[in-house]
Every structure is written in structure tokens, then in C-alpha cells.
N, C-alpha and C positions, 0 to 999 in steps of 0.2 A: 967754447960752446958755439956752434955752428945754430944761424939763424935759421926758419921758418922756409921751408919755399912757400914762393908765391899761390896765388888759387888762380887758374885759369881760367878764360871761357872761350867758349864759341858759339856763335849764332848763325841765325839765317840772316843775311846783310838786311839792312834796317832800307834800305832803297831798293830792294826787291822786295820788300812787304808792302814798304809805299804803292808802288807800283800795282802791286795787287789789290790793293783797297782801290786804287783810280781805276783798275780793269773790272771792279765788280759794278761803284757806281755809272761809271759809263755804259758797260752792258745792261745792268737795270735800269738805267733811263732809256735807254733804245729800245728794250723789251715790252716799254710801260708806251712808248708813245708808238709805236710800229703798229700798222694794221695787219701784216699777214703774220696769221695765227701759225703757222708751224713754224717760223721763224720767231718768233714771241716765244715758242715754248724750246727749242733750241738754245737761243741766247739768253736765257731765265736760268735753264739749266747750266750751261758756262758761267754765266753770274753767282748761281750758287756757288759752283765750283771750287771758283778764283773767292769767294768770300770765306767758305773753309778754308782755303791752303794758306790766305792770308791772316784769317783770325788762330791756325794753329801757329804762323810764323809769330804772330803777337804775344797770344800768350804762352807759348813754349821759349821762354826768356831768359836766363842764356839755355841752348839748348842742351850743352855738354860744358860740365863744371869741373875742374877737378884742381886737387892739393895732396900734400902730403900724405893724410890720408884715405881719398881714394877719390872715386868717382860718383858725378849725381846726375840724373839725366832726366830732361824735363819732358815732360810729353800733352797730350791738349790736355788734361784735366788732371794730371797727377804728376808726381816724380821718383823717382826710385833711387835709390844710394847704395853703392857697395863700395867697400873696403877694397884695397890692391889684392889680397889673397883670395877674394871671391870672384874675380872678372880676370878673364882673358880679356887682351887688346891685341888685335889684328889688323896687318894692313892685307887687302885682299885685292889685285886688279886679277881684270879679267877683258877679255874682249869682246865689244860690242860694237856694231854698226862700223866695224873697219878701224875702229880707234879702243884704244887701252883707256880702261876706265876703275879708277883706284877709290876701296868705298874702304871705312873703318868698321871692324868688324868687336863688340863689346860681344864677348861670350858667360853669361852667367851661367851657375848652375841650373835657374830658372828661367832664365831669358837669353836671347840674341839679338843682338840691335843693328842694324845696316846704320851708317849713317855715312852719305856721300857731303860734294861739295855743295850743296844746299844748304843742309841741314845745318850745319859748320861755316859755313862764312869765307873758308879758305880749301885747300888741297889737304886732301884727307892725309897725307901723307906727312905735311907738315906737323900737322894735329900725333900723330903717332909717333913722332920723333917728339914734342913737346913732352907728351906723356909718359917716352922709353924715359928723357930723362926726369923728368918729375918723379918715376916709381923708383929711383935706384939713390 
């Protein structure tokens, strides 16, 4: 009887979230105590920003899940699960800005999901090799 694979994860690294939450408070205090107003609403607006990208990194926790059987993928307010026989996995580079740039590509029958090395924590590439062999 052959064990169990493991359940995987991946995230957005836990110290680029940090970092986002200190670029929101810092630009919100500069915004709040600044007197020129186009610059207030400017750096307000990047405050926000960085406090979205950082509260999707928090609670989309681990972002990409997976075992045996199948995949769960978390998103700001919900998550979705498919089995291995409902998702394609893709590795996909392409070129941007003079450099090769490799995203993972989750193909549902009702969705498609990008997810680069943000999302993931690591090289998308590595994440597709975990999962070739996790599905087999």
C-alpha cells in the first residue's frame, strides 16, 4: 500500500506582504500630514493601492494548494477547487521587457488563472514540476 502524497502550498512570500502593509502605513501618514493637496491625493491613492495588494497577499493564504486530489486556489474573498481531471496546468513563458518571463497557467473548463512568481512565492516553473509530479 503506497502512502498519501503530501498537500502542497504556495504563497506570496510573507516579507513582501510585510513590506506592503509598511508602504501603505508610511504613504498614509505622509498623505495625512503633507500640505500640498495633489500630492496628498496621489500618495492616498498609492496607499490605497499597496493596502489592497497587501490585504489580497494576506488573505489569499496559501494561494495555490494542491494533493493527491487536485487543486484549490484562493482568491480575495473566495476559493475554488478542482479535481486533476478538470484543470489543465501550464507552464507558459513569453517575452517581456527584453527578458523571458514564465507564469503558470491553471485552465478550467470555467476559468483561467495566470499565476506568476508573486502569487507563488517561488519560480512558476518549479510550482509545475511539483504539480507534474504530484498529478501522476
Amino acid at each position: 500500500m503506497t502512502s498519501p502524497k503530501a498537500r502542497l502550498v504556495w504563497s506570496t512570500p510573507p516579507l513582501l506582504v510585510a513590506v506592503g502593509w509598511v508602504a501603505t502605513a508610511g504613504a498614509a501618514t505622509w498623505a495625512l500630514l503633507n500640505d500640498d493637496t495633489a500630492g496628498r491625493v496621489l500618495v492616498g491613492l498609492a496607499a490605497l493601492v499597496a493596502a489592497l495588494l497587501a490585504l489580497h497577499g494576506t488573505l489569499a493564504r496559501p494561494r495555490l494548494a494542491a494533493d493527491s486530489n487536485g487543486l484549490v486556489l484562493r482568491r480575495f474573498a473566495s476559493r475554488r477547487q478542482w479535481t486533476w481531471a478538470e484543470v489543465n496546468v501550464r507552464l507558459v513563458r513569453t517575452r517581456r521587457l527584453g527578458r523571458e518571463v514564465s507564469t503558470l497557467e491553471l485552465d478550467a473548463e470555467d476559468d483561467l488563472v495566470v499565476l506568476g512568481w508573486l502569487d507563488l512565492g517561488v519560480a512558476p516553473e518549479d510550482v509545475a514540476d511539483a504539480l507534474r509530479e504530484l498529478r501522476t
